[in-house]
N, C-alpha and C positions, 0 to 999 in steps of 0.2 A: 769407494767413498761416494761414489758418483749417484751409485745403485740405490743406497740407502737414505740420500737428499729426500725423494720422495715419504719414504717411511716416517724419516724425521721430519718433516715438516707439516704431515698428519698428527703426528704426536703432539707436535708442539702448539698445533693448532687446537687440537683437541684439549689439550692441556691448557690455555688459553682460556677456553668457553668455560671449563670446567669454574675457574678462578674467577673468569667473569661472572657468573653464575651466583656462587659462594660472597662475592662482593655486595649484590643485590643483593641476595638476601638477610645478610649482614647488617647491611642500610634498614632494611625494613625491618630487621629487629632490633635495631638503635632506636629508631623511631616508635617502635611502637614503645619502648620502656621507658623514653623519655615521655610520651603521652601519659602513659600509667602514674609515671612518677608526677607530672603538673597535677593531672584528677588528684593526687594525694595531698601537694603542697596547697591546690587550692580546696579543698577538704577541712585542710585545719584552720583556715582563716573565716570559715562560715559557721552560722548555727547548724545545728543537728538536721534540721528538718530540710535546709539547703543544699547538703553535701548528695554530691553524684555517689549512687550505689552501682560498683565496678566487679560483679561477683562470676560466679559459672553463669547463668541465665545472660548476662551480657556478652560476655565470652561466646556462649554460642550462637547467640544474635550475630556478633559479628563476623562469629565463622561462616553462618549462611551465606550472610550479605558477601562477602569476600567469595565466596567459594561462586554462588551466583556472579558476580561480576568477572571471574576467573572463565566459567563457562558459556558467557557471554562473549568475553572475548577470545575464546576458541573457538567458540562459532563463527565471527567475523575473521578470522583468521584463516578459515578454511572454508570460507563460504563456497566454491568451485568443488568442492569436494560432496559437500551436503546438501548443497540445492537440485543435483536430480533427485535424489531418492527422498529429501522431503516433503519438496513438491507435489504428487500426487495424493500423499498422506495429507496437505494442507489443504487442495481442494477438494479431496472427496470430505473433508472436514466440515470444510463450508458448508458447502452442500448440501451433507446429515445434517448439522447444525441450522441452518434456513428451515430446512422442512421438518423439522422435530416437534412444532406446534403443529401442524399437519396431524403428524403421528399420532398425536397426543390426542388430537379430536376427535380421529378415528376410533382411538381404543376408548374412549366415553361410549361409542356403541357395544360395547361390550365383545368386543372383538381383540385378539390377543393381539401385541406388538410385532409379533413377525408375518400376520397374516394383514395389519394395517402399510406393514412398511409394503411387503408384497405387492398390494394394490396401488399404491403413491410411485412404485417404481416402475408397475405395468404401464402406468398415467405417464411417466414420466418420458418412458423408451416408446409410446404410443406418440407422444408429443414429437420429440426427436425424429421418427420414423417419418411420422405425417410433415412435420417444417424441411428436413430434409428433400423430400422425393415435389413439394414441391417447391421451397425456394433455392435449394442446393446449389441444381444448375445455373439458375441464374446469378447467385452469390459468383461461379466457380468463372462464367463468363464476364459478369460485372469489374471484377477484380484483376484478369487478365489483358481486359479493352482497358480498364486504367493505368496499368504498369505498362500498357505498352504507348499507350495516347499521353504519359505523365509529359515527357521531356516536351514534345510536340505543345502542348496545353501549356506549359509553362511559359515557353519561348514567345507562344501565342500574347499570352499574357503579360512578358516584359516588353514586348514590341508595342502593345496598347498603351504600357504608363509611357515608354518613352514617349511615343507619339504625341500623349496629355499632355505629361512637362512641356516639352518645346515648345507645344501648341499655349500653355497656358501661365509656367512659370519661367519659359525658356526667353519669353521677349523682354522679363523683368533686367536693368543693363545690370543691376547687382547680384544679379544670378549667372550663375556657369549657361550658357544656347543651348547645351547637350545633357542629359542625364549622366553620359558617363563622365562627362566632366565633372558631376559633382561625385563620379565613386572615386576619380582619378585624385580630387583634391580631400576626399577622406579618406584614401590609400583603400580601399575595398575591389575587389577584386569579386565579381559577378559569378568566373567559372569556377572557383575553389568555394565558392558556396555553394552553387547549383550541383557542385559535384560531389560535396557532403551530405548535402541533402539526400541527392540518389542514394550513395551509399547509405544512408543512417536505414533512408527507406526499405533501400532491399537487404541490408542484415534483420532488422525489424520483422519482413515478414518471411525473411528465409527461417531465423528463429521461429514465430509463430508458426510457420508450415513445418516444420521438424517439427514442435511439440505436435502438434494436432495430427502428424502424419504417424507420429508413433507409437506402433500395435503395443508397447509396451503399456503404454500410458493411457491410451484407448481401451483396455481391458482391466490395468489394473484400480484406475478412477473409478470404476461403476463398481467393480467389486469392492475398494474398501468402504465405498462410499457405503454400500447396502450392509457392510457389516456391523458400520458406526449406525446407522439409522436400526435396526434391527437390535441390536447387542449396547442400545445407548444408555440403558438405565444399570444394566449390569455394570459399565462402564463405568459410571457414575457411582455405584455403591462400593466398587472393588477401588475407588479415589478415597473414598472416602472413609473406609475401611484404614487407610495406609495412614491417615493422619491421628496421631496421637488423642487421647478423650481428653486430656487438658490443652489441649489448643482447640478443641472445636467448639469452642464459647467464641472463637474471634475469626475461624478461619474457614467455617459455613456464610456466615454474614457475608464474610467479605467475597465469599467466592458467586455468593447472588447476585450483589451488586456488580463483580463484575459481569457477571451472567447479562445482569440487565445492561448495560452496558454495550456488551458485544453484541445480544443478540438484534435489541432494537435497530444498533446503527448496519448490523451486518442485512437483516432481512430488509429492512426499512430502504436501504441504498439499493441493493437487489429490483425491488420492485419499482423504484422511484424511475431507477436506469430503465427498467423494461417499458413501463408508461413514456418514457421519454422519447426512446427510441421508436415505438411503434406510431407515437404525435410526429417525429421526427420525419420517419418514412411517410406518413400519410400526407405532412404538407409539401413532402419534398415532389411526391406525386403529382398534386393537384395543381403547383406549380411547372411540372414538365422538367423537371432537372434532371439531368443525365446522371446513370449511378446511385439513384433514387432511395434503393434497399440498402445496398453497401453502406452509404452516407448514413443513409439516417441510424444503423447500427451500429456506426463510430461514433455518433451522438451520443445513444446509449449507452456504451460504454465508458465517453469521455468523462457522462456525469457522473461514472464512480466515483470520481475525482471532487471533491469541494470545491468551489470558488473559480479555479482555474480550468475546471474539466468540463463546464459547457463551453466556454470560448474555444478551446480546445477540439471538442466536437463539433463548431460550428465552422471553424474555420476552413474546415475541407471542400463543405457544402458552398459558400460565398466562393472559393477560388474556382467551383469547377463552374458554378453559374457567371463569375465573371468572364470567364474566358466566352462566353457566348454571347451575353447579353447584361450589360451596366446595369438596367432597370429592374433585368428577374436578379440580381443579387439583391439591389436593395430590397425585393419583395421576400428574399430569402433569410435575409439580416432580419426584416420585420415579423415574419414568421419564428424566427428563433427567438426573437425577446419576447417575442406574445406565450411561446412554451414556456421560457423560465421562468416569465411574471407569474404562470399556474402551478409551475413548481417550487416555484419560493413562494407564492401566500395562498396555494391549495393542497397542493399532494404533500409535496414533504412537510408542512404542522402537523395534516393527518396520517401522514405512514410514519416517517420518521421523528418527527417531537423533537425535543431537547435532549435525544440520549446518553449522549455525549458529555455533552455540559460543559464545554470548552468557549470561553472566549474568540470569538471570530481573529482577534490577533493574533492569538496562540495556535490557531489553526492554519494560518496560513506562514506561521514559523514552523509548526513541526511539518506541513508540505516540502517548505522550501529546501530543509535538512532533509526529509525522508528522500526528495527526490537528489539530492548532492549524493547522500549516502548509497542509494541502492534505485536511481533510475526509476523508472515506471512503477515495478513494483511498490518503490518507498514512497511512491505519491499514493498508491492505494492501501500502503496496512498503514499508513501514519496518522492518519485520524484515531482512528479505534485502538492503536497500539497507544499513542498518549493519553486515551480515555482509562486504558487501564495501568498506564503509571499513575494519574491522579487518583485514581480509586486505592491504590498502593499507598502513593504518599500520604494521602487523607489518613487513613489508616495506619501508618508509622505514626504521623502526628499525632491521630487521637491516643495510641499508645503512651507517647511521652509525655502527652499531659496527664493519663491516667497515674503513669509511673513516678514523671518528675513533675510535679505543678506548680513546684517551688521557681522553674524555669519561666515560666509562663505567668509569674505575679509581679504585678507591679512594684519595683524597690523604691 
């Protein structure tokens, strides 16, 4: 009896999920007949010209849409599963993608597409070869005098602000004398932070050092990158080939638009972040800041980010000049706003524009969501991934005004 408790209670269990299963779906088809049925009941209380048309063509609208949303949520479902091997598929992506108008200018010389990508990728491994051999080493030293001077610098720098307080807020009698009296009376706890921080730090770049350490991904980035850049208009035709001749009255438009879309904000940021970074490094120079190169290319990088990714990249640079000298921060603070003032009313109207077309509000909603959802990454695809839901949604809607515009008239 004993032996077979196991057995049975697989069974049972399984049998279970099965009924649970059949329930849900059950539900969802109560619900959809009941839909069906209101569309009818309110059908016959309106003129002709007002009534919702619920035929096959709708039917499979909604089966996409359903089926899409199905597939989206299997992706989130199993994101641990398909973020390595999508991964390098996504930036050698980028990447063809950024340099595709490249491409494109080279074969106006009358030079075929695999002999233009050719050239652009000699350019590119010539670039990589030449910044390697000479900033590498110092990137490689820069990075490990800072993980190891981090703790040290920081500790430096909490014994500076206590010293301020006391010295400045600490004689107010309505203030705590000590600093840590005022963590004590907020209940904050100084080591359980400094020691999240190390940790967030070094999983941060023990990941970043596994990706970039790995020959997997070191090989197979340049390679599919070269074969999307070389093979991109085949690509393109064999896309477009697959979509139906009665949908490509609506589903070309829509795919340029998003074109225009991804492409300006994807190259546009690209190079904004490169200009930034290399402004970033030259002031951080001419100021004498320690860290100099490293810093200023977490600038660049920060400002893939909208709104929140220069504070972001500046912020490193201000901690490590404060730890030495109060005055070179503020000169480093003032350096950092003099870069953004050129990149918010010079470089990005001219690289980037309005590609987007998002509301500054809605911009810093789909950051705040993309980074909840998916971390670092979700602060860098959530601009342009919600550029190309509105370009979706505009497009659903001009559908159903084309379709229903009985919906959309004034009663």
């Amino acid at each position: 009896m004993h032996e077979n408790s196991p057995t049975l209670l697989l069974t049972l269990s399984g049998a279970g999920s099965a009924l649970e299963t059949l329930i849900k779906l059950g539900i969802l088809i109560l619900i959809a007949l009941i839909i069906y049925y209101l569309f009818q009941i309110g059908n016959k209380q309106v003129d002709e010209k007002k009534k919702l048309r619920y035929g096959i063509p709708q039917l499979k609208l909604t089966f996409f849409v359903l089926l899409g949303i199905g597939v989206l949520w299997w992706i989130l479902n199993n994101q641990d599963l398909l973020v390595p091997i999508i991964v390098p598929f996504v930036v050698a992506g980028v990447l063809a993608y950024a340099f595709n108008p490249l491409v494109k200018k080279l074969m106006t010389l009358k030079l075929s597409r695999t002999l233009s990508t050719a050239i652009i990728f000699i350019g590119i491994i010539l670039a990589v070869v030449g910044f390697s051999l000479v900033f590498f080493p110092m990137i490689v030293k820069e990075v490990n005098s800072l993980v190891s001077m981090l703790p040290d610098l920081s500790q430096k720098w909490y014994e500076k602000f206590m010293a301020w307080y006391e010295k400045s807020i600490g004689t107010n009698p309505n203030m705590p004398t000590t600093f840590e009296g005022v963590l004590e009376y907020l209940n904050i706890e100084v080591e359980a932070i400094t020691d999240w921080l190390f940790r967030s730090s070094g999983t941060l770049f023990s990941k970043i050092g596994s990706f970039a350490s790995s020959l997997v991904h070191l090989v197979t980035i340049p390679v599919i990158m070269f074969y999307f850049m070389k093979d991109g208009d085949k690509i393109a035709k064999g896309a477009k080939k697959m979509v139906l001749p009665r949908w490509r009255s609506w589903v070309f438009p829509l795919s340029e638009k998003i074109d225009g879309v991804l492409g300006g904000f994807i190259r546009g940021q690209l190079l904004v972040a490169f200009f930034i970074g290399v402004l970033s490094s030259i002031a951080l120079l001419i100021l004498g800041v320690e860290y100099w190169l490293i810093l200023g290319m977490l600038a660049g990088i920060g400002d893939l980010i909208p709104y929140f990714g220069p504070f972001l990249g500046a912020v490193p640079a201000v901690f490590i000049a404060l730890t030495t000298d109060p005055w070179k921060a503020l000169w480093v603070i003032a350096a950092f706003l003099i870069i953004q003032q050129l990149e918010g009313n010079l470089i990005s109207p001219k690289i980037v524009g309005h590609s987007v077309g998002l509301h500054p509000a809605l911009i810093i909603f789909v950051l705040l969501v993309g980074g909840a959802l998916w971390g670092l990454v979700g602060l860098l695809v959530a601009v342009p991934l919600a550029g190309v839901i509105k370009v979706l949604l505009e497009a659903i809607l001009d559908w159903f005004k084309k379709h229903y515009p009985s919906i959309f008239e004034a009663s």
